[in-house]
Z-matrix of the N, CA and C atoms (Angstrom, degrees):
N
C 1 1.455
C 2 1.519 1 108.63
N 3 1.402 2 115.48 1 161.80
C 4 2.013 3 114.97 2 -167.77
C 5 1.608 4 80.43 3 -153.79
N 6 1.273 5 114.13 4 77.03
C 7 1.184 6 119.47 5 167.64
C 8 1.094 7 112.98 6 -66.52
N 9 1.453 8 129.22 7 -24.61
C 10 1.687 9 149.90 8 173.46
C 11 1.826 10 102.73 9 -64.89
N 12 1.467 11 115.38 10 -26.23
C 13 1.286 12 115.17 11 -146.29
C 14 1.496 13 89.09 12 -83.90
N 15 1.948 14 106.47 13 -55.36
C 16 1.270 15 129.68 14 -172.40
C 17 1.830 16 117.49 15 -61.04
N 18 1.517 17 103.93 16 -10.68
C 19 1.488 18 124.75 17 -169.67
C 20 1.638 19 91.32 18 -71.38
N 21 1.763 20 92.45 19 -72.13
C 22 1.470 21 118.00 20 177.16
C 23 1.803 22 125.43 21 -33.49
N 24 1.414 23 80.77 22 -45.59
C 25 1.864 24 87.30 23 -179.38
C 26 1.447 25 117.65 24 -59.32
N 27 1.484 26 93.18 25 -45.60
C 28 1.438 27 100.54 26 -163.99
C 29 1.806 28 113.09 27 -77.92
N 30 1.568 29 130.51 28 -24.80
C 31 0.910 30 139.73 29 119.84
C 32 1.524 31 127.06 30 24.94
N 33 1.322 32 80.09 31 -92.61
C 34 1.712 33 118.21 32 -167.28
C 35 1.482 34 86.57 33 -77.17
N 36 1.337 35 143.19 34 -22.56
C 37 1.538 36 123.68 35 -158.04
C 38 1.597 37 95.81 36 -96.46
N 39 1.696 38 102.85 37 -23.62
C 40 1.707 39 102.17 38 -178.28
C 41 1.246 40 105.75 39 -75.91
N 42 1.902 41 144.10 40 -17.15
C 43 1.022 42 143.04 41 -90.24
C 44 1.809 43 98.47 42 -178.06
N 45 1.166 44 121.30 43 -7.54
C 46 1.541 45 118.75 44 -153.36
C 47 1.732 46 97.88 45 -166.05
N 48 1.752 47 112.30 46 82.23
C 49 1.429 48 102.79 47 -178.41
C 50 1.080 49 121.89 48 -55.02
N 51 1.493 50 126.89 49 -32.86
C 52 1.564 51 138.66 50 -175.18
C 53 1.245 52 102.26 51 -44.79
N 54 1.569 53 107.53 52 -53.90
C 55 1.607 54 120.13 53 -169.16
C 56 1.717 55 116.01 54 -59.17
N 57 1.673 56 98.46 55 -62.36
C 58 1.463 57 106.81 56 171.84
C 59 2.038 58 101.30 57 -36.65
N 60 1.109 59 97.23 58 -71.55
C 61 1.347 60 104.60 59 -145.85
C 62 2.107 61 106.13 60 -60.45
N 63 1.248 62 116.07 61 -10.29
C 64 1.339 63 127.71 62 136.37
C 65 1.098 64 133.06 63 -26.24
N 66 1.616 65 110.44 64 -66.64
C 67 1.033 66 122.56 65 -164.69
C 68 1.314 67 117.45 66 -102.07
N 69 1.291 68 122.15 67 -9.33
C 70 1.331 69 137.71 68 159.64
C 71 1.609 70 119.76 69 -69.39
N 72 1.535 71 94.17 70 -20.32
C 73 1.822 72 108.43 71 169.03
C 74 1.469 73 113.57 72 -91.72
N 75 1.624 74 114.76 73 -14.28
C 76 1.337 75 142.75 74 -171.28
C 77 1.721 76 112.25 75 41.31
N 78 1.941 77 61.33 76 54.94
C 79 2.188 78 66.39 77 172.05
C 80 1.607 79 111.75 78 -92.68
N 81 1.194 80 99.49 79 149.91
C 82 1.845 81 105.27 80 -175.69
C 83 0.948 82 108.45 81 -57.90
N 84 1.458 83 136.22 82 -9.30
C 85 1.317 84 135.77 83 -163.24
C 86 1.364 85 106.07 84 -105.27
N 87 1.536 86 120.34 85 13.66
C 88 1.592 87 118.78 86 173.39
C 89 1.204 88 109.27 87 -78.11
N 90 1.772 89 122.45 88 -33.11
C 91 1.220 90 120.72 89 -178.25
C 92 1.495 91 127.78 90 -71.88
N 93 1.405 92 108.06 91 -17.92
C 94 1.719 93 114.99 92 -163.68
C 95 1.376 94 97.57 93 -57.00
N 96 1.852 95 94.70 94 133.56
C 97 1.433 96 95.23 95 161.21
C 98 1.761 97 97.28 96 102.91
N 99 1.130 98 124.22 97 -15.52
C 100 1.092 99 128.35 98 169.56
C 101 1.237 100 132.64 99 -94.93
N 102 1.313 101 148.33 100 147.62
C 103 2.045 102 136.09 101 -148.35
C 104 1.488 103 74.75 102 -108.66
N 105 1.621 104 141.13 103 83.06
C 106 1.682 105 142.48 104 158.81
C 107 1.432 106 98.38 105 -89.66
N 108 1.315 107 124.42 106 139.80
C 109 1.578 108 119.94 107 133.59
C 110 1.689 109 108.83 108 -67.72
N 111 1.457 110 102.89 109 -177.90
C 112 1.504 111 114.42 110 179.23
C 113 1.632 112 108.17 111 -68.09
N 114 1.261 113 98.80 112 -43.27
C 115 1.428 114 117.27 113 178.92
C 116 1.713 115 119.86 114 -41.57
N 117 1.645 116 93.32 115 -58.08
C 118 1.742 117 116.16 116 -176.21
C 119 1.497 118 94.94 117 -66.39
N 120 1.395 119 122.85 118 -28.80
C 121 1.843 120 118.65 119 -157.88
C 122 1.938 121 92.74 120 -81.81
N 123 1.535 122 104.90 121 -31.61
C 124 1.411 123 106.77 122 -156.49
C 125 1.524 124 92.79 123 -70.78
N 126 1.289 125 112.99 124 -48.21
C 127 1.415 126 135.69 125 -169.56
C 128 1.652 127 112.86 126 -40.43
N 129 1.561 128 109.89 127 -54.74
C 130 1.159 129 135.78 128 -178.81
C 131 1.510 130 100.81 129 -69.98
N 132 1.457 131 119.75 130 -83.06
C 133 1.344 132 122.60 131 163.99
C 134 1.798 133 120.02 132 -2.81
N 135 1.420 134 98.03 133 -65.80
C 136 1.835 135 93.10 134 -178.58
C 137 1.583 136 107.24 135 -109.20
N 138 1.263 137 140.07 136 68.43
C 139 1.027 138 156.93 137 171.25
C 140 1.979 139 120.56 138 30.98
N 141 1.109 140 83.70 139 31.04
C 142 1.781 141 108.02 140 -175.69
C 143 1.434 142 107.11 141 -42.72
N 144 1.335 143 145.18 142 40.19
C 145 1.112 144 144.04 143 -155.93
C 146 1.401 145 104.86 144 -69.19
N 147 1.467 146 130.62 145 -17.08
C 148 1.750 147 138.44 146 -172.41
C 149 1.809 148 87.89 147 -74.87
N 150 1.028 149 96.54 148 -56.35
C 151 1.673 150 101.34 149 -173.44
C 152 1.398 151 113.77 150 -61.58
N 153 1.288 152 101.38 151 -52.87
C 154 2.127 153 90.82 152 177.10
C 155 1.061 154 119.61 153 -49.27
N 156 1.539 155 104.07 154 -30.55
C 157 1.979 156 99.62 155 -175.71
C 158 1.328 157 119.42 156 -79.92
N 159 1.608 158 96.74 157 -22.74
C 160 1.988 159 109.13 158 -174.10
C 161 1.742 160 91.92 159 -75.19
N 162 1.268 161 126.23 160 -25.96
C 163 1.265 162 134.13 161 169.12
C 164 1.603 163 131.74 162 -55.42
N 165 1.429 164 93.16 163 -26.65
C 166 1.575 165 105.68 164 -168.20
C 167 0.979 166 122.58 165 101.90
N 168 1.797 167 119.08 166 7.65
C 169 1.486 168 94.62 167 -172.00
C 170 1.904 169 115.80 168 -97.81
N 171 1.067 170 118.08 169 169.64
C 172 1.776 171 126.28 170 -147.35
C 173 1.440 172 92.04 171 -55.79
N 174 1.312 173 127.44 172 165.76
C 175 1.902 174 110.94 173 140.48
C 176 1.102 175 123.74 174 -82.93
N 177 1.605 176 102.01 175 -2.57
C 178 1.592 177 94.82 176 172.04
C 179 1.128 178 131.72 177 -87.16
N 180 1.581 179 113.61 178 -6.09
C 181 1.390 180 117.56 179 169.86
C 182 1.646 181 101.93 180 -107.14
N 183 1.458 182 113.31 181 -16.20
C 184 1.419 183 97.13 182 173.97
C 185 1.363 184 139.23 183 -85.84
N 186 2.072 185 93.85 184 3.07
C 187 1.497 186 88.37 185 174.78
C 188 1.658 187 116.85 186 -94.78
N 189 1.483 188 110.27 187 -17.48
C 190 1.401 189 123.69 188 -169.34
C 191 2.116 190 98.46 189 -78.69
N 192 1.269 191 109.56 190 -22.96
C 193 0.853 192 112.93 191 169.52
C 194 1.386 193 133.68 192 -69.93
N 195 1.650 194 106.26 193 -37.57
C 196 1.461 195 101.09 194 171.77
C 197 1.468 196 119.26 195 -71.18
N 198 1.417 197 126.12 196 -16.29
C 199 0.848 198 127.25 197 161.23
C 200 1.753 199 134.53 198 -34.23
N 201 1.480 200 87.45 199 -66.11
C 202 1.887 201 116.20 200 170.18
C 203 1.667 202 105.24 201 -49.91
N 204 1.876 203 99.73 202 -45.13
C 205 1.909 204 96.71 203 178.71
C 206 1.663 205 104.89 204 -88.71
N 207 1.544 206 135.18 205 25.71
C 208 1.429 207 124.18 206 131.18
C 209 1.834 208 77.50 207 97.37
N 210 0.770 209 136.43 208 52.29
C 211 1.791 210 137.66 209 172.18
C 212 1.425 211 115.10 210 -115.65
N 213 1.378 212 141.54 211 111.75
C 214 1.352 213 132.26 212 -150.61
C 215 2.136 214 81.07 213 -89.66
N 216 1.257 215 87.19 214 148.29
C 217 1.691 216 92.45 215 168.32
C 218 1.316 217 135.00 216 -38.41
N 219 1.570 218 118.29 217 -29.34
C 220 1.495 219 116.51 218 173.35
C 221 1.142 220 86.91 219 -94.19
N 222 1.016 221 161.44 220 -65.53
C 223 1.310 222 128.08 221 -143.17
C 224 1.783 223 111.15 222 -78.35
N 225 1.254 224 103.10 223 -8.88
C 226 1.932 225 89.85 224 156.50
C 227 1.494 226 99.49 225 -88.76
N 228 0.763 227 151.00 226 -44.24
C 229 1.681 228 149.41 227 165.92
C 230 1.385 229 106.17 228 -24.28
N 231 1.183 230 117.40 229 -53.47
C 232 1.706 231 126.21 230 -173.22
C 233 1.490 232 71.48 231 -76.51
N 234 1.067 233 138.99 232 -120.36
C 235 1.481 234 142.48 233 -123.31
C 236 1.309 235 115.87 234 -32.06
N 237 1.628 236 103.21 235 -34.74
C 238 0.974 237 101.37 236 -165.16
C 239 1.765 238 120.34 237 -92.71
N 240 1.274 239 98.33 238 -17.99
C 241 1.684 240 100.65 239 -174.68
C 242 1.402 241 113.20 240 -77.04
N 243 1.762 242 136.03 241 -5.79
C 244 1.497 243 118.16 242 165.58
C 245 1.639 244 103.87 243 -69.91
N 246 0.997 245 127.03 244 -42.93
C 247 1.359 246 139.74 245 -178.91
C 248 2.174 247 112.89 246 -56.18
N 249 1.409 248 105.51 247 -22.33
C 250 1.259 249 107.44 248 173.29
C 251 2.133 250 117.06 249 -59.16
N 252 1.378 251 90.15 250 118.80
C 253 1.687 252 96.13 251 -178.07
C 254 1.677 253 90.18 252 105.67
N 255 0.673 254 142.35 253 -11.20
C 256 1.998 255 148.26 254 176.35
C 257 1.845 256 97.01 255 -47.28
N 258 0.939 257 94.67 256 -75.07
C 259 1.760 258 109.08 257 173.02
C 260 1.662 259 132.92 258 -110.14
N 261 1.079 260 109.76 259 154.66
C 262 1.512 261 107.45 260 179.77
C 263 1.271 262 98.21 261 -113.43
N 264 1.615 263 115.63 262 131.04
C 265 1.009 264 113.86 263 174.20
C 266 1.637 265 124.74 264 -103.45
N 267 1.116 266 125.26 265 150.78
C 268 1.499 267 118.40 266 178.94
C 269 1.589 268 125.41 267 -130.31
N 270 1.373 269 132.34 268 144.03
C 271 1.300 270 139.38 269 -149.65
C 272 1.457 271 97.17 270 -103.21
């Protein structure tokens, strides 16, 4: 796992129009350059937001993110609230 990798991506996707606008075409070439498994690329790719979080990734990058992967707010809300209490997070 490159929980650092998936940190980074998402980052750069809030942060890097070239990038966004890549991956909004969901070209394979949004990831280059990034430490993804296939797994993390698939994850990202189809807006797997249950999985990024079972992954570790922040909510603070995972909510601005579902955005970029086209997810209207309740329905990351639904995804996301069986999973509430899953992890503890710390600052």
């Amino acid at each position: 796992m490159s929980l650092l990798g998936i940190h980074s991506f998402i980052y750069r996707l809030k942060n890097d129009s070239a990038i966004r606008s890549a991956f909004q075409r969901r070209d394979k070439d949004a990831f280059g350059g990034f430490d993804l498994t296939d797994d993390e690329k698939a994850a990202l790719r189809s807006g797997d937001v249950a999985t990024l979080y079972r992954l570790g990734v922040h909510p603070l990058l995972l909510a601005p993110y579902s955005r970029y992967a086209g997810l209207a707010r309740s329905k990351y809300q639904a995804t996301l609230a069986p999973l509430k209490g899953l992890r503890q997070l710390h600052s």
